[in-house]
TORROBA-665370 format. One record per residue (C-alpha): residue number from 1; x, y, z; residue in three letters. Coordinates in pm, whole numbers, plus 32768, in hexadecimal, padded with zeros to 4 digits. Each point is the difference from the previous one (the first is absolute). Layout:
// residues N
<r seq="NUM" px="X" py="Y" pz="Z" type="ALA"/>
...
END
This chain:
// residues 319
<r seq="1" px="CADD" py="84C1" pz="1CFB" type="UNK"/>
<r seq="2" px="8092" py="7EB4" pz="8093" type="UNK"/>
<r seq="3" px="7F57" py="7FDE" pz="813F" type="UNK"/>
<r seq="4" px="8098" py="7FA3" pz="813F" type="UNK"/>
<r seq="5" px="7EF1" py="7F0B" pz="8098" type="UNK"/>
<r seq="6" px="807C" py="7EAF" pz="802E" type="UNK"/>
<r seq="7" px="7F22" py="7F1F" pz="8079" type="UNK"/>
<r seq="8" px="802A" py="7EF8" pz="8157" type="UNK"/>
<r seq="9" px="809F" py="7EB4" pz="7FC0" type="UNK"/>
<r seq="10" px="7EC5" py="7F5F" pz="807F" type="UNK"/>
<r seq="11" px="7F0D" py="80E4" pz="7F41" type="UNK"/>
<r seq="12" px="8077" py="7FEC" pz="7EA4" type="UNK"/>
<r seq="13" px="7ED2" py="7F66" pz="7F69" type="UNK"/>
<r seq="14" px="7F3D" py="8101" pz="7F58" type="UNK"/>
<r seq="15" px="7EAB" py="7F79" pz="80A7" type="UNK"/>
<r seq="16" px="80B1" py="7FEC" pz="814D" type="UNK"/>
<r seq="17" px="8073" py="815F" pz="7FF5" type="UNK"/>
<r seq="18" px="7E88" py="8069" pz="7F90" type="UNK"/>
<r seq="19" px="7F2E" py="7F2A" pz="80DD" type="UNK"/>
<r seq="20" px="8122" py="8017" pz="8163" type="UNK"/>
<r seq="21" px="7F96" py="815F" pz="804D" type="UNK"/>
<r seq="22" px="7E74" py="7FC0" pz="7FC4" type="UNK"/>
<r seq="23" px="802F" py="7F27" pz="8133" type="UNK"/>
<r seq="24" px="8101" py="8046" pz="80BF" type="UNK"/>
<r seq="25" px="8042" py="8173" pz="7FEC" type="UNK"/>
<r seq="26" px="7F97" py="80D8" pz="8141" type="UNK"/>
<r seq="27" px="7F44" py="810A" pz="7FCF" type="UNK"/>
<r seq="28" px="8025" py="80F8" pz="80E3" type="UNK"/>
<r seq="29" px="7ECF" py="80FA" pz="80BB" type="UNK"/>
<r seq="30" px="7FF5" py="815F" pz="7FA2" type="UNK"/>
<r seq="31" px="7F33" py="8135" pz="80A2" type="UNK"/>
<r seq="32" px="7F82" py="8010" pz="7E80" type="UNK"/>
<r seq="33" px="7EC1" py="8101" pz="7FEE" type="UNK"/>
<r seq="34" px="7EE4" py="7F86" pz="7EFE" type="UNK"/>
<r seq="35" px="7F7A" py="80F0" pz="7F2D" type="UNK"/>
<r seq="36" px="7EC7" py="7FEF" pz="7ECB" type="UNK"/>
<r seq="37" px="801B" py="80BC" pz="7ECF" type="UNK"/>
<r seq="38" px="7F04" py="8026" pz="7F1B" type="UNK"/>
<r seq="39" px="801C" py="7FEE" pz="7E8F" type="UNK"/>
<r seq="40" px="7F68" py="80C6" pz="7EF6" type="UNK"/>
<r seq="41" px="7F2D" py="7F03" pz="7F84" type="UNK"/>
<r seq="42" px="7F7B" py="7FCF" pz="8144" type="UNK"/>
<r seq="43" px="80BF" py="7EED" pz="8090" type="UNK"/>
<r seq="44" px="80FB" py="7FCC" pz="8106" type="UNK"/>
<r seq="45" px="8136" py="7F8F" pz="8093" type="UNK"/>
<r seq="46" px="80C0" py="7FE8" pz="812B" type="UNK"/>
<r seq="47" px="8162" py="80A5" pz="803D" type="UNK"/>
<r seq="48" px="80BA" py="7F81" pz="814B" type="UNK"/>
<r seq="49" px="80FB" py="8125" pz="8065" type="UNK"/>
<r seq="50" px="8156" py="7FDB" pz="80AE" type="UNK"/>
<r seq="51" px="8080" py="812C" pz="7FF6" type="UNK"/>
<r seq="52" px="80E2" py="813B" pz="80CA" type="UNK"/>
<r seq="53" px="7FD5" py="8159" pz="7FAA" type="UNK"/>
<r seq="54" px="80D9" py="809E" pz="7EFB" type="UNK"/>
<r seq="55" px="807B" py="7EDD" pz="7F65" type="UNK"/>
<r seq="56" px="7FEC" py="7FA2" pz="7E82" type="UNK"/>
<r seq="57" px="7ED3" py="7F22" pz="7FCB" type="UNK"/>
<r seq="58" px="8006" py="7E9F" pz="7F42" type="UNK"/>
<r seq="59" px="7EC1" py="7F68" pz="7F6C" type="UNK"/>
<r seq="60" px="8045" py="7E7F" pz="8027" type="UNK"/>
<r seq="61" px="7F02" py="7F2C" pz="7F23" type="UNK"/>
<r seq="62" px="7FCB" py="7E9D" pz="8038" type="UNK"/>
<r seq="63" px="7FD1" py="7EB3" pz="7F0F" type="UNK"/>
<r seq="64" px="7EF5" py="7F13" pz="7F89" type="UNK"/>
<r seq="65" px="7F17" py="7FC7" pz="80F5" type="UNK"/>
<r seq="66" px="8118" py="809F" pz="8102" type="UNK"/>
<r seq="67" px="7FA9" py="80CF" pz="8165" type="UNK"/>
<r seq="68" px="80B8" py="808A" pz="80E2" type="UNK"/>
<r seq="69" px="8039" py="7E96" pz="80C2" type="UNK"/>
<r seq="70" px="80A8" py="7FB2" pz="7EB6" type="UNK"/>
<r seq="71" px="818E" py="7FAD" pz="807F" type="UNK"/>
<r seq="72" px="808A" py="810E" pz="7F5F" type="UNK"/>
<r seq="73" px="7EFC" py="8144" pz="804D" type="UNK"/>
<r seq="74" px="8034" py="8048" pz="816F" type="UNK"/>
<r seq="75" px="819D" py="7FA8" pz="7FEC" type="UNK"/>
<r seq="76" px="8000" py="80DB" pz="7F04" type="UNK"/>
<r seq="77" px="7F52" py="811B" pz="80B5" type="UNK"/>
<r seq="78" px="80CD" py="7FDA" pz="8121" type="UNK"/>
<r seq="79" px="8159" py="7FFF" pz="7F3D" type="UNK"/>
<r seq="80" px="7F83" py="812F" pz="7F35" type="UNK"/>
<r seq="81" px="7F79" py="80B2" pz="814A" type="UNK"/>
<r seq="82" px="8156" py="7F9B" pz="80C0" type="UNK"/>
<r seq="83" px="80D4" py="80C0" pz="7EA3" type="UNK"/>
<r seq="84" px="7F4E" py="8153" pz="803F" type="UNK"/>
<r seq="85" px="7EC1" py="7FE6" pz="7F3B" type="UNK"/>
<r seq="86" px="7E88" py="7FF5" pz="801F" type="UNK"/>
<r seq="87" px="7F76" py="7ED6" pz="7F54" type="UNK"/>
<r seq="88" px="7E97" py="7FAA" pz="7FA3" type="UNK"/>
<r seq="89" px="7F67" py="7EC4" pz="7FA5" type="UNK"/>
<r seq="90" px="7F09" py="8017" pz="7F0E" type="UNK"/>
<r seq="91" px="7F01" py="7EF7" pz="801D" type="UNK"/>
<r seq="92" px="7F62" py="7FC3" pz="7EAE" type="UNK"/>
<r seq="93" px="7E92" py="8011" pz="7FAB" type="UNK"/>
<r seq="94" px="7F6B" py="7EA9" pz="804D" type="UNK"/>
<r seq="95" px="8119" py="7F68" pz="8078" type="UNK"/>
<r seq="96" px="8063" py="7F66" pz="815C" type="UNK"/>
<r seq="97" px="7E9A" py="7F79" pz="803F" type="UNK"/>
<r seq="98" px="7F60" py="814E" pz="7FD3" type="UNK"/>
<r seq="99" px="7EEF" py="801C" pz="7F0D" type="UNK"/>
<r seq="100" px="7FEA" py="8136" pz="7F24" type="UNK"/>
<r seq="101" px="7EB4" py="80AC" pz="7FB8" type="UNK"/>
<r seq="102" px="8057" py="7FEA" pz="7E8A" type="UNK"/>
<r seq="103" px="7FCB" py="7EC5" pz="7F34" type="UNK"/>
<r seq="104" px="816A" py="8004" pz="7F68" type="UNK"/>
<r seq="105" px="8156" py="801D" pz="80E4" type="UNK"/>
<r seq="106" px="8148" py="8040" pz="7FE0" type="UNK"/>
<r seq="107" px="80D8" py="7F56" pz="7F02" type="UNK"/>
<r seq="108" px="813E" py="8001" pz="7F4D" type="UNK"/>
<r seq="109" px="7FD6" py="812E" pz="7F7A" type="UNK"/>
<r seq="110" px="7F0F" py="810B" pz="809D" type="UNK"/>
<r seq="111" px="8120" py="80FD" pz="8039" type="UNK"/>
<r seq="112" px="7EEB" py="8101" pz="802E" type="UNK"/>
<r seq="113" px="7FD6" py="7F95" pz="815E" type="UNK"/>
<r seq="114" px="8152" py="8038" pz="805B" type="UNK"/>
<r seq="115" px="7FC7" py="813A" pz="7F43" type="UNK"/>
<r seq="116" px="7EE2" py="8054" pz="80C3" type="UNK"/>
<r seq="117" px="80B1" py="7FD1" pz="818D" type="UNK"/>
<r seq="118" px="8133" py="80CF" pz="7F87" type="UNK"/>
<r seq="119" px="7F14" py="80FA" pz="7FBF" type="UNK"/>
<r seq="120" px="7F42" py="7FEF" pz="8123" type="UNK"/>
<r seq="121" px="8119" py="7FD6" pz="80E9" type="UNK"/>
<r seq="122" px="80A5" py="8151" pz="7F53" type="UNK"/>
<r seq="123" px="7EE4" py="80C0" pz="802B" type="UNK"/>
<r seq="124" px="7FF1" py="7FBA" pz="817C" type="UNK"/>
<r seq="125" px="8160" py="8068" pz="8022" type="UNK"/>
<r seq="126" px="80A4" py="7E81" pz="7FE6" type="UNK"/>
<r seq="127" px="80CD" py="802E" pz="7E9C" type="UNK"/>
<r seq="128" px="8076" py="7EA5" pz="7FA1" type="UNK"/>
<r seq="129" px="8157" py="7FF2" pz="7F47" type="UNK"/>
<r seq="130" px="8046" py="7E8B" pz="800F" type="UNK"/>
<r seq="131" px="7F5B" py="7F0A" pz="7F8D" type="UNK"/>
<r seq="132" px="8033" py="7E64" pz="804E" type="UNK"/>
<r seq="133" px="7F58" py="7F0A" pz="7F67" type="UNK"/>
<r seq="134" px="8002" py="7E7A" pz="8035" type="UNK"/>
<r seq="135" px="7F9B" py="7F03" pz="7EDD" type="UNK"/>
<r seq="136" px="7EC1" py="8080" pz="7F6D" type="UNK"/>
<r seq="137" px="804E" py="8144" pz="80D6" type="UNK"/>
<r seq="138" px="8131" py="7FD1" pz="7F3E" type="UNK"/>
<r seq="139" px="7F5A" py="8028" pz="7EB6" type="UNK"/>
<r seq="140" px="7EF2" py="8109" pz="8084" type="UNK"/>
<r seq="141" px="815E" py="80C7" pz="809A" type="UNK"/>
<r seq="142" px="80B4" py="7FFB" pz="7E8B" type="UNK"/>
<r seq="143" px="7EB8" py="802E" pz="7F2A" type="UNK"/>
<r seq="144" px="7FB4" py="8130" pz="80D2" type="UNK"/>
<r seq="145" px="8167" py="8085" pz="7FF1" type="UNK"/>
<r seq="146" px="8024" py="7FD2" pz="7E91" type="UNK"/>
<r seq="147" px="7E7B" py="8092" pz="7F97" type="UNK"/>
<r seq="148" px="8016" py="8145" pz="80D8" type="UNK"/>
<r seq="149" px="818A" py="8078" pz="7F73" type="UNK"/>
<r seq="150" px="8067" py="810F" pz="80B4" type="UNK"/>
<r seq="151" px="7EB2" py="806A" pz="807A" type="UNK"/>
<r seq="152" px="7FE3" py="7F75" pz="814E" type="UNK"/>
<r seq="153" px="8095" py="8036" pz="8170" type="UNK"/>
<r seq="154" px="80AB" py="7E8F" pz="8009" type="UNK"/>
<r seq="155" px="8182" py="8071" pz="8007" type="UNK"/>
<r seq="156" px="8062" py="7E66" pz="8002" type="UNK"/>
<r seq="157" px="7F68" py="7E9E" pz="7FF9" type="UNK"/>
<r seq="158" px="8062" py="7EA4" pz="803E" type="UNK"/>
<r seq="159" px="7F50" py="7ED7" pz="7F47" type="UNK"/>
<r seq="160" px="804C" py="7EA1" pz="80BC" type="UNK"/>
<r seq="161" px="7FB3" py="7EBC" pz="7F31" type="UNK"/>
<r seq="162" px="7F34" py="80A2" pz="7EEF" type="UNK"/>
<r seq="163" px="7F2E" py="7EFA" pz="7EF1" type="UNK"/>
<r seq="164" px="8046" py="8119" pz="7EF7" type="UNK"/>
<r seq="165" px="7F64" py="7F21" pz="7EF2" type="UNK"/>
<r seq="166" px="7EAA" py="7FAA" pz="8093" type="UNK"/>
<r seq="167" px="7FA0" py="7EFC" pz="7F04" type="UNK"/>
<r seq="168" px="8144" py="7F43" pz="8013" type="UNK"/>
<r seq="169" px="7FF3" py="7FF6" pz="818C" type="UNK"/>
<r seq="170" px="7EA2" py="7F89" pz="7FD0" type="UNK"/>
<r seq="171" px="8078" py="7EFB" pz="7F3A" type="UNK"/>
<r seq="172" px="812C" py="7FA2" pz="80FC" type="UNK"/>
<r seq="173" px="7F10" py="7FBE" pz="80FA" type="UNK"/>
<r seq="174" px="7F42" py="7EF9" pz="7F38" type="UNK"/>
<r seq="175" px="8154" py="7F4B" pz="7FF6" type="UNK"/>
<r seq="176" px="80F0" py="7EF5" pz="80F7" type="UNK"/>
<r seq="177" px="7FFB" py="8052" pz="8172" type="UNK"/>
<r seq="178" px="7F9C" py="8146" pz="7FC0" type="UNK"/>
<r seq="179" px="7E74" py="7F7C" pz="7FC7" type="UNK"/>
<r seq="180" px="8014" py="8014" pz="8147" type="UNK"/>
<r seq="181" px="801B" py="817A" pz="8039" type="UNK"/>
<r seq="182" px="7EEB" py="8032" pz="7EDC" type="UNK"/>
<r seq="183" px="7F32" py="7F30" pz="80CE" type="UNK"/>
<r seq="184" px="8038" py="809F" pz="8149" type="UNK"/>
<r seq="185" px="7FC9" py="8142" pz="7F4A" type="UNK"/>
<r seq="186" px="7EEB" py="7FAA" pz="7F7B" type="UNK"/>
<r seq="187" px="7F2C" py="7F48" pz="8136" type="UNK"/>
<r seq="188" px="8056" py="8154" pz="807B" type="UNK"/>
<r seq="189" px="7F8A" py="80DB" pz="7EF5" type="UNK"/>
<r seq="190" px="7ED1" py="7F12" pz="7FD0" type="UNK"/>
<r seq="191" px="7F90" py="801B" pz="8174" type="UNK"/>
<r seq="192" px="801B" py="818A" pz="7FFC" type="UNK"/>
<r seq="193" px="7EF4" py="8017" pz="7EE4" type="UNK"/>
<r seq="194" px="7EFD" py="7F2A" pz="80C0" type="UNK"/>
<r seq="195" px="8050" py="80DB" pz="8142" type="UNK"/>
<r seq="196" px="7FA5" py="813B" pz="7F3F" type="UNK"/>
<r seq="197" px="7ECD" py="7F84" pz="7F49" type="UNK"/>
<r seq="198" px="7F94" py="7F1D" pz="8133" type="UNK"/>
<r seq="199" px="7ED4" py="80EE" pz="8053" type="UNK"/>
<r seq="200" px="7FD1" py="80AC" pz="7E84" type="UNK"/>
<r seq="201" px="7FCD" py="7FCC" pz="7EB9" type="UNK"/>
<r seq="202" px="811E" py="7F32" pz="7F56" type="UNK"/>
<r seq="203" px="806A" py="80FB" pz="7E98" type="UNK"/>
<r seq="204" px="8086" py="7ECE" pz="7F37" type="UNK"/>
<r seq="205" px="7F2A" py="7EA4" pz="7FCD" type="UNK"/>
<r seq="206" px="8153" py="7F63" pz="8049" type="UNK"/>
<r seq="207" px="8052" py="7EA1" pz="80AC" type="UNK"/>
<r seq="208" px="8106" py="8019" pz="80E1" type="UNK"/>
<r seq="209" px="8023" py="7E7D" pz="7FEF" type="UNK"/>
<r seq="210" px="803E" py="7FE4" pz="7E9F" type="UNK"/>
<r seq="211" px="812E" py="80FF" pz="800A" type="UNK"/>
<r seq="212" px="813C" py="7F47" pz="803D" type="UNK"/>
<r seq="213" px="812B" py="80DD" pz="7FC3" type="UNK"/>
<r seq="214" px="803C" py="8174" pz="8035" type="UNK"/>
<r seq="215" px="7FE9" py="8065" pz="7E63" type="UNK"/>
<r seq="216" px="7EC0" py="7F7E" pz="801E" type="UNK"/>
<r seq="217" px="7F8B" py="80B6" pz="8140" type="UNK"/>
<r seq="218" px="80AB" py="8130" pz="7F55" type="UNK"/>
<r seq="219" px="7F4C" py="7FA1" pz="7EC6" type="UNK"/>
<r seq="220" px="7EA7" py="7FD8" pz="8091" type="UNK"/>
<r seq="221" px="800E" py="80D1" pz="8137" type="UNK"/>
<r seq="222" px="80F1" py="8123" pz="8004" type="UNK"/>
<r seq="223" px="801C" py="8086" pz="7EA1" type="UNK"/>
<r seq="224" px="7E3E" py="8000" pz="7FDF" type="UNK"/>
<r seq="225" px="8022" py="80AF" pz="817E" type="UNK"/>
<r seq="226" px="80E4" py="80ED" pz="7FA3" type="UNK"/>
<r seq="227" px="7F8F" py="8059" pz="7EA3" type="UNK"/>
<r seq="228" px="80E7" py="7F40" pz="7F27" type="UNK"/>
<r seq="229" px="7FC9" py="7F47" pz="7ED8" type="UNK"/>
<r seq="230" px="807F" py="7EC3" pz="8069" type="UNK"/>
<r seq="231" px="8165" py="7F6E" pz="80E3" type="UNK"/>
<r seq="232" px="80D2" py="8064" pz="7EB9" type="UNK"/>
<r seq="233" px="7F71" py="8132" pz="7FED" type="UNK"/>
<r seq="234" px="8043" py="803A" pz="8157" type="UNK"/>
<r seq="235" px="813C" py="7F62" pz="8004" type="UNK"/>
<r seq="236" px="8092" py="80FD" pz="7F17" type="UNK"/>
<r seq="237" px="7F60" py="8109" pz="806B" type="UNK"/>
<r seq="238" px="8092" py="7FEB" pz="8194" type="UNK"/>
<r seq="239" px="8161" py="7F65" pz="7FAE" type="UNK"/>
<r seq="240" px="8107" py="8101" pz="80A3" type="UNK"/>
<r seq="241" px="8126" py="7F8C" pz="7EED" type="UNK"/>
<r seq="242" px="7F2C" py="80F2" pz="7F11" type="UNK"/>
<r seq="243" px="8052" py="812A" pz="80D1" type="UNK"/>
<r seq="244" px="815B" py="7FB5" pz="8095" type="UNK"/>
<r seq="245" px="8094" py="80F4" pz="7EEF" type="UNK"/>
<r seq="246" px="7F0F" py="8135" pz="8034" type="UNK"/>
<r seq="247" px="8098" py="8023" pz="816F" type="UNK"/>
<r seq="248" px="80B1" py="8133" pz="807C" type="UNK"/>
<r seq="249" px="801F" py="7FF0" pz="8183" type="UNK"/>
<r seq="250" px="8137" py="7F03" pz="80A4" type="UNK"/>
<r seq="251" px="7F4F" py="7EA6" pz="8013" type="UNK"/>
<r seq="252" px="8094" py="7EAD" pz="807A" type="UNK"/>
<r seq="253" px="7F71" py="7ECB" pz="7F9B" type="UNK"/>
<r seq="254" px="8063" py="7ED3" pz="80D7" type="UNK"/>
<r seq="255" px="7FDF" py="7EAC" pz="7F60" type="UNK"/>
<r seq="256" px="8054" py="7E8C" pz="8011" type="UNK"/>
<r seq="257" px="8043" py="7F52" pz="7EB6" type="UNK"/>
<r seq="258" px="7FA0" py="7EB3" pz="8091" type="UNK"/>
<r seq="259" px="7E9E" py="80C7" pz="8071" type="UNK"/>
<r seq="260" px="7F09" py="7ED4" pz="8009" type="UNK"/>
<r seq="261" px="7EAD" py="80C7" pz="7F86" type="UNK"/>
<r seq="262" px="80E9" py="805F" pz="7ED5" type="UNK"/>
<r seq="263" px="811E" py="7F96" pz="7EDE" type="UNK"/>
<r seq="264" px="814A" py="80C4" pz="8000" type="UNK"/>
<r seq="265" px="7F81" py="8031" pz="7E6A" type="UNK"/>
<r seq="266" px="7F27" py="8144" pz="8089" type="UNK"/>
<r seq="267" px="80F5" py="80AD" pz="80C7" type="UNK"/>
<r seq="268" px="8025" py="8144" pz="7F42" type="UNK"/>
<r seq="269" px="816D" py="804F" pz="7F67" type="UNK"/>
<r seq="270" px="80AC" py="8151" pz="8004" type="UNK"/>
<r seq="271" px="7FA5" py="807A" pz="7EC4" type="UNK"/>
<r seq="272" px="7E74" py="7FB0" pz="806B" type="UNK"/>
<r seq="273" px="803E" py="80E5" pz="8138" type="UNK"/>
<r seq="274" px="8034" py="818D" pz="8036" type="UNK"/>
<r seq="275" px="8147" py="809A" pz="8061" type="UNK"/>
<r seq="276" px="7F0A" py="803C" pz="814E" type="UNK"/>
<r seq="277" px="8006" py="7E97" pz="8058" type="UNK"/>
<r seq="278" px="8123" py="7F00" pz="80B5" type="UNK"/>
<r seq="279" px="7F92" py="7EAF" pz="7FB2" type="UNK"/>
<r seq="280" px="809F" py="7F30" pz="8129" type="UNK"/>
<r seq="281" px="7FAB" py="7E96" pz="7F99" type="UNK"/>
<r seq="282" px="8084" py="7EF7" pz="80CD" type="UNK"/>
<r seq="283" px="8056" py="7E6F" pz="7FAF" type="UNK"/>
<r seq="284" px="7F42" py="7FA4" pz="8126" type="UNK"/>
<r seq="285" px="7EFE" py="809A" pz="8110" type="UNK"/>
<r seq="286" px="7E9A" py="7F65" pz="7F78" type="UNK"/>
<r seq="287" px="7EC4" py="80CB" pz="7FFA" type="UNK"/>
<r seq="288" px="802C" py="8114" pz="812F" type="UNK"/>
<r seq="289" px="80FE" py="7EEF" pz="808F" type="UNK"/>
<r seq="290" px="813E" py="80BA" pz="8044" type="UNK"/>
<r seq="291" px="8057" py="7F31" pz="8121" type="UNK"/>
<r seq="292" px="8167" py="800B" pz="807E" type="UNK"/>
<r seq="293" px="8092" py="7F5C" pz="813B" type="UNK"/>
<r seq="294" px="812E" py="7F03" pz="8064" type="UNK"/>
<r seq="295" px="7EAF" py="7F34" pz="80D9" type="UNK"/>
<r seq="296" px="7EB4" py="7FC1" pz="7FFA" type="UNK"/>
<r seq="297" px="7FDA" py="8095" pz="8151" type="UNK"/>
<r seq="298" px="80C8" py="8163" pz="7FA3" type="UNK"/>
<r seq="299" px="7F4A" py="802E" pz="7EBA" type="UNK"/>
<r seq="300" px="806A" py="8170" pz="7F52" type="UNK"/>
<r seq="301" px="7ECE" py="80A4" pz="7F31" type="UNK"/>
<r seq="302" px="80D0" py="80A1" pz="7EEC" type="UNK"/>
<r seq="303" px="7EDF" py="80C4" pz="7F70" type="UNK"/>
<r seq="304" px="7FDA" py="80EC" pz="8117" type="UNK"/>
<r seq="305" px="8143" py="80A9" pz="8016" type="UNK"/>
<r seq="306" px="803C" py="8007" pz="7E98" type="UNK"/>
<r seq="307" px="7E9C" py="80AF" pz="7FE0" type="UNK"/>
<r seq="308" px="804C" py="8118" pz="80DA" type="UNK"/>
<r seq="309" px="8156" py="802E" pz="7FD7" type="UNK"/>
<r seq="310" px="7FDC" py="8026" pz="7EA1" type="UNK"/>
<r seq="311" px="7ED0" py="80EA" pz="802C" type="UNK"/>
<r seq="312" px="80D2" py="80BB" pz="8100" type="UNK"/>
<r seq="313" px="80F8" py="8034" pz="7F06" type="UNK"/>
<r seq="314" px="7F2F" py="80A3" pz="7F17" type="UNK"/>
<r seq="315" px="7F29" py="80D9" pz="80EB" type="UNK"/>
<r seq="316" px="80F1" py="806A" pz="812F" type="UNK"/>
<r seq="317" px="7EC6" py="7FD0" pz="810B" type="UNK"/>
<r seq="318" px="8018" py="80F1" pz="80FE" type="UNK"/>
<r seq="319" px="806E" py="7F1E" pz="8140" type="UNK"/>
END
């Protein structure tokens, strides 16, 4: 599917069109209501609700070390809100700042979280049937879709700038410019493991200092946490371009060729997808970019509308 994103004349740099919105994007205020769920193993996470009675619900899932003051969560509530729907941001465990009880977090591919809230929210009356998923929400979103079939309540997804092979976005961000997303990425992911074993006993006999790129943190950190063998193992274990033919339910993915965390080589191709599944793959757009607009000052944030409008399509919301 061609897509019909074109990017501004003074945003056509794929770092511009990433990094523009980071700073520059409003985000609006929303009467969102905060609520904990606790997970079978114990643990817990926050949901933050924006929602009207009977109205299809969306699950929205964030990225790497994302929350909802990343630019794209609240927008994206609000434009799915303002199309007829009840969206809810699911705020992973240990992310945004807040320390989980467990020693190991979310990750690329703990799909039995999101598991976990759809089940929760259906049993208190709240049935999801959409799912959206940014970046590594991206990968959690398609992982999930293609693992569960036809047994689950999710009638359609969208996937926005998805690294669907781990290891080779890993490796991207060891690479040009782009060393300095790893980096940011990793200061971040770094600084959430000392906030969470500030006042207990560290798991791993790890230095922080000597890990210098995100494979490594993955390597050292994430896949011992999390009970993998190793990053590779882990890796190839989370990747969503594994599952993208095992899906049954309508699912858009949204993605930018010249994505900066990632090469155009891992885009999947149609015969690597189900007959579920519209790849819309754009020239340009960056990673969760998507900005549009003849100035600066009258910038157009493509995403949105294209989100729930699609979604809309699909699920005829009650309006």
């Amino acid at each position: 599917m061609s897509q019909t994103f074109k990017p501004a004349w003074w945003l056509r740099s794929p770092h511009l069109q990433t990094i523009w919105p980071v700073f520059m994007r409003h985000r609006p205020t929303l009467p969102l209501v905060v609520e904990a769920v606790t997970l079978s193993d114990g643990d817990s996470i926050q949901l933050q609700r924006y929602g009207r009675p009977n109205s299809p619900y969306i699950l929205v899932i964030h990225g790497l070390e994302g929350s909802l003051e990343s630019h794209y969560a609240k927008p994206t509530l609000k434009a799915l809100y303002e199309a007829g729907f009840s969206p809810i941001f699911m705020q992973l465990r240990g992310s945004a700042g807040i320390p989980n009880h467990k020693p190991y977090s979310y990750h690329s591919g703990r799909t039995q979280d999101v598991a976990e809230v759809l089940d929760y929210l259906a049993a208190t009356q709240r049935t999801v049937v959409g799912l959206v998923g940014f970046s590594l929400g991206g990968n959690l979103t398609l992982k999930y879709m293609g693992e569960v079939g036809v047994n689950t309540t999710i009638r359609a997804a969208v996937a926005i700038s998805i690294p669907f092979q781990l290891a080779a976005c890993a490796q991207r961000l060891e690479q040009g410019f782009s060393k300095l997303y790893g980096r940011h990425l990793l200061n971040d992911l770094k600084n959430s493991y000392r906030r969470k074993f500030h006042n207990r006993p560290k798991p791993l006999a790890v230095n922080l200092e000597q890990i210098t790129t995100l494979y490594q943190f993955d390597d050292q950190v994430t896949a011992p946490l999390n009970g993998f063998k190793d990053a590779a193992d882990y890796y190839a274990k989370s990747s969503s371009a594994a599952f993208l033919k095992a899906i049954h339910y309508p699912t858009l993915i949204i993605h930018a060729k010249d994505d900066p965390f990632m090469t155009p080589a891992i885009v999947p191709t149609a015969s690597e997808i189900s007959a579920a599944v519209t790849l819309a793959i754009s020239e340009h757009g960056g990673h969760v970019g998507f900005v549009q607009g003849q100035w600066p000052w009258q910038a157009h944030y493509w995403l949105d509308q294209r989100i729930s409008q699609w979604l809309s399509q699909q699920l005829h919301p009650i309006t």
